[in-house]
C-alpha positions, 0 to 999 in steps of 0.5 A: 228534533221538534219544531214550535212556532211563535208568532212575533212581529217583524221585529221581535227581540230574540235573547239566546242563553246557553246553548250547549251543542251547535245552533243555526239561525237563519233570517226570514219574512215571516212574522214568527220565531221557529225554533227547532230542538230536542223538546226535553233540552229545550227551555223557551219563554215569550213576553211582549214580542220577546222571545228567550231561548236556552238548550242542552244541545243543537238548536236551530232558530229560524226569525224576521230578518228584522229581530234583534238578536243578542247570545250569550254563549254558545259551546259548539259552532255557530252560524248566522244568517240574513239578519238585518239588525246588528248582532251582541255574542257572548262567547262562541266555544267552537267556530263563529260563521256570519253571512249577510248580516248587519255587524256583530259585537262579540267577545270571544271566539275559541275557533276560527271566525268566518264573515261574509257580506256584512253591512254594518261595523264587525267588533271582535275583542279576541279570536283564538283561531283564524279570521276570514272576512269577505265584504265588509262595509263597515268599520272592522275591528279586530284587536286580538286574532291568534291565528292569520287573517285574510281580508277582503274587500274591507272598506271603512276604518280597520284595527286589526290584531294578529299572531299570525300572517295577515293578507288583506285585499282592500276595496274603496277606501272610505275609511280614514285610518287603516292600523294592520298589525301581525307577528309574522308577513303582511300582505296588502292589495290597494286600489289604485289611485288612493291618496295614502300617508304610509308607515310601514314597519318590518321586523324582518327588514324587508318592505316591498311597495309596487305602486302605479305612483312609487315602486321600490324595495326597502332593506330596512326596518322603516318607511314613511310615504306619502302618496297621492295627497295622503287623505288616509293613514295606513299604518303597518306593523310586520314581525316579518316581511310587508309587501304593498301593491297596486290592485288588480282590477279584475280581482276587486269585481270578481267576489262583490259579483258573486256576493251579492247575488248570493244574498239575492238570491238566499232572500229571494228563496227565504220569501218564497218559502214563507209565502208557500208556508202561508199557503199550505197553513191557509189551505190546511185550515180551510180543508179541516173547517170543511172536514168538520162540517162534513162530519157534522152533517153526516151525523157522527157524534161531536167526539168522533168528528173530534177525533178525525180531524185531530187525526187528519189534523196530525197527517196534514202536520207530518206532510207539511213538515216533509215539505218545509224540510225539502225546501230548506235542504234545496235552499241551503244546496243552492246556497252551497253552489253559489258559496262555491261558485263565489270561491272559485271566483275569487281563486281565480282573480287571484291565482296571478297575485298569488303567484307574483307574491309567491315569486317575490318571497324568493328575492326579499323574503326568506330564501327557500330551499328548492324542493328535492322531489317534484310536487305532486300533480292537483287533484282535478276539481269535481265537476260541479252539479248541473244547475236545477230546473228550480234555481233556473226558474229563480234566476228567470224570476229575477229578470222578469222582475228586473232585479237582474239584467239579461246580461247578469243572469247569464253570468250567474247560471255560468258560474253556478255551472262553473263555467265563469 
């Protein structure tokens, strides 16, 4: 794979037809478009700070966070990242993964659908697989889901579709209609304290509520509540069992923790790549100005000093590509240890839920047998990789900065070295 660079403003429109392998896009400052492909898959235009883009294979694109992104089609996997504008998708043929961008509108996704700290509105017309949402701020909308669905820290008005289970951890309710809709259980987590105009639906005759305000078990088919004045609609629709309950107030802080500081930190890392990219350009140019004046002035031909600084021009090249690719591989590391570091934050505010869940299924669920043999012992985790000396000189940054508290920075290098 090669890359190009095109220069853009900080707001380019960036139009990406059809990809037939994989493509990658990620956010970043810089005021250009690097597009990284097997140059012969490869077919690129631009006019008037649009860019459009096509491969037969893997693509990886890198633009301002400010681009306005739309996709046609893309027959593998996709991933996005760190955009600031809202996304258009066509059809996604594998699985569809967002972090830390602005919404999306999309059509089809074949596999499953991965979103994490979105800002804007999500708009799905069909997801074949399983859906996974964490932190979303805006509206969610989700008519048809083929497999389960598990949502966390939806905050605005919900619509959502699916063939499967469905388990949702509500934040604050700024929304006015929440619509849940599943073939088989539904779980849901409330904070404490909304005011909810309730109607529950179980096909399977058993609907649990555990609230602070209302607590009791329902052996019918249907239940209209009203709590807490009833400012918000909440609708849901089981083929099998409901279960509503109170919030735990240490899983609704757990995951926003970890969240945001993992798109702190992935814009911080973003920003310093692109000033160092910068640098290195600036001062490759000023060596090979230098260069070529020197060899002016030490009497070779014009050809042959020509031809020296093509070659010293090729080697500073092949040098700043190993670099930029040591710090995309030191990015995206880091990126994976806070994406675990969040994970395991939020199995562990979980981990008692879970179980009161799985105890409750005994008594108004389906009636298990016990298991004949006993379970098999867990695996021990793999122990963490110690924080780096890089990510450690990050995270100062942002105290110095005072991006962060003292406070903070502490509980991020403890959960980056899995100690939260």
């Amino acid at each position: 794979m090669t890359r190009q660079i095109i220069n853009t403003s900080l707001a380019p429109d960036c139009f990406v037809g059809q990809i037939m392998g994989d493509l990658r896009v990620k956010g970043w400052d810089l005021p250009q478009i690097a597009l990284e492909a097997d140059p012969d898959q490869l077919v690129l235009s631009e006019e008037d700070d649009a860019v459009r883009v096509s491969c037969q294979g893997d693509c990886e694109i890198r633009l301002p966070h400010g681009a306005a992104l739309e996709i046609e089609a893309v027959h593998g996997d996709a991933q996005i990242k760190l955009l600031d504008e809202p996304l258009k998708i066509g059809s996604v043929h594998g699985s569809l993964s967002l972090r830390s961008v602005a919404g999306a509108a999309v059509e089809l996704v074949h596999g499953d659908l991965s979103a994490k700290s979105i800002t804007g509105d999500l708009e799905f017309q069909q997801v074949l697989g399983n859906v996974e949402v964490r932190q979303a701020e805006g509206a969610l909308d989700l008519r048809d889901v083929g497999g389960d669905l598990d949502l966390q820290n939806v905050r605005r008005d919900l619509h959502v579709v699916s063939k499967g289970d469905a388990r949702l951890q509500l934040g604050t309710l700024d929304g006015e209609t929440y619509l849940v809709q599943a073939a088989g259980d539904v779980q849901i987590s409330l904070p404490a304290g909304s005011g909810l105009k309730l109607h529950l639906v179980s096909q399977g005759h058993s609907i649990k509520v555990r609230l602070p305000e209302h607590t009791e078990t329902y052996r019918q088919e249907q239940v209209d509540l009203e709590i807490g004045g009833g400012e918000i609609s909440l609708t849901v629709e089981a083929g099998g069992d409901v279960s509503l309950t109170a919030q735990d107030a240490a899983w609704e802080g757990a995951s926003p923790y970890m969240a945001d500081f993992s798109e702190q930190i992935a814009r911080q890392v973003e920003s310093q790549i692109g000033e160092q990219l910068e640098e290195v350009s600036r001062r490759v140019k000023d060596q090979m100005d230098r260069l070529s004046s020197d060899l002016g002035k030490s009497g070779f031909s014009p050809e042959d000093a020509q031809r020296i600084v093509d070659q010293a021009m090729r080697a500073s090249e092949r040098e700043t590509t190993r670099a930029q690719e040591k710090m995309r591989r030191a990015q995206e590391k880091l990126e994976r240890k806070l994406e675990e570091a969040q994970r395991r934050a939020g199995q562990k505010a979980r981990a008692g839920e879970r179980s009161s869940w799985a105890r409750s299924r005994h008594t108004w669920g389906r009636h298990w047998p016990a298991p004949v043999t006993p379970p098999t012992p867990p695996t021990p985790p793999a122990a963490p990789d110690p924080v780096s000396e890089e990510e450690r000189l990050m995270i100062l940054r942002m105290l110095e900065q005072k991006k962060i508290s003292l406070e903070e920075a502490e509980q991020l290098l403890s959960a980056l070295e899995g100690n939260e």
